[in-house]
N, C-alpha and C positions, 0 to 999 in steps of 0.2 A: 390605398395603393400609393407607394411613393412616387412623387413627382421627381423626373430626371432632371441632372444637373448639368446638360449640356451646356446653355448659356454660360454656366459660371465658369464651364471648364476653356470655353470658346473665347469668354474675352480675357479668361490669363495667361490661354494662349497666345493674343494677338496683343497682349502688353511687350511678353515675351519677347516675342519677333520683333516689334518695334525695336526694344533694347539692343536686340543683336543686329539688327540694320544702323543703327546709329552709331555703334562702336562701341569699345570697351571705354568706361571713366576711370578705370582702376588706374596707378601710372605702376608701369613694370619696376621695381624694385633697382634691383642691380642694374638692371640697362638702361634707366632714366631716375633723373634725382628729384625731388618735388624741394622746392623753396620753401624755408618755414615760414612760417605769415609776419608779417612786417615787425610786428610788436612781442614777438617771441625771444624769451633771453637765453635761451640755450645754456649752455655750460659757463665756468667760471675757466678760464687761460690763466697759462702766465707769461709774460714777457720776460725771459732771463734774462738780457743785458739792462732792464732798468731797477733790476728787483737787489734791494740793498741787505738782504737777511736782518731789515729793524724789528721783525718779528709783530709789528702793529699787526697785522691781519690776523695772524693767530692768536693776539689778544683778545682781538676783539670781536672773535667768532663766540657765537654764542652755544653753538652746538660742539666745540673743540674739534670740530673735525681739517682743521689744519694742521699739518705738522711740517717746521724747519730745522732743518738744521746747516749748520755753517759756521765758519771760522776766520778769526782776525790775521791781519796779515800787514806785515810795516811796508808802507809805500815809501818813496822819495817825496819830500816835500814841495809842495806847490811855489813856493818862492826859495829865493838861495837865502840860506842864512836860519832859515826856520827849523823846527824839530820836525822828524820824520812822521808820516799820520798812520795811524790805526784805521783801515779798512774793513769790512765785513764780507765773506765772500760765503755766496751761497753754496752750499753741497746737496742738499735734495729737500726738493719740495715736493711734497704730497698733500694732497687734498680726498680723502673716505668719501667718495659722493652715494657711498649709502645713507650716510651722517647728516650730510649737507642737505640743510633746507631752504637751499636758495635764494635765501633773503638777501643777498649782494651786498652787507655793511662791508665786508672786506674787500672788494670793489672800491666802495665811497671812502671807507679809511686810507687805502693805500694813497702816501704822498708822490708818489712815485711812476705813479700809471702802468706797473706791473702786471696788474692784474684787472682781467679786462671778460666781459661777456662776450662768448664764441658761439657762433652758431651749430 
């Protein structure tokens, strides 16, 4: 004859009801945000006013999954008297982050602080 399972069924019921008296730990999605934990690098940014299209980050990406592009444009020179300078002006930057293996060398290369980890 089979022995019943009351006991077993009795203490996950009363696991159970603990959990629902103590509250949910889930956090609700859309109506509260959870903090990534301290040391998380989240996504690669870019800051466009410092970002000079020198093209180093897409050098030096190992996966190619950067792409720039952009064009020269004659400024007024810095002092009177000098030739006019050749600037580089960004037109679109993209980053594949299906590509991207988040290694951050393009981060460390940029001279410029462009490009920066986002949470």
């Amino acid at each position: 004859m089979a022995k019943p399972k009351l006991p077993g069924l009795f203490t996950g019921l009363g696991i159970t009801f603990k959990t629902m008296m103590d509250g949910a730990v889930t956090v609700q999605y859309p109506h509260e945000r959870e903090d990534p934990p301290t040391r998380a690098r989240g996504v690669i940014a870019l800051k466009e006013e410092n970002c000079t299209a020198c093209m180093l980050c897409s050098r030096s990406c190992p996966d190619w999954c950067i792409y720039i592009e952009g064009h020269k444009e004659k400024r007024p020179p810095r002092r009177e008297g000098a030739k006019p300078r050749t600037v580089n002006i960004l037109d679109r930057f993209d980053i594949d982050y299906g590509l991207c293996m988040y290694c951050g060398i393009c981060v460390e290369v940029c001279p410029f602080d462009a490009l920066f980890w986002s949470p």
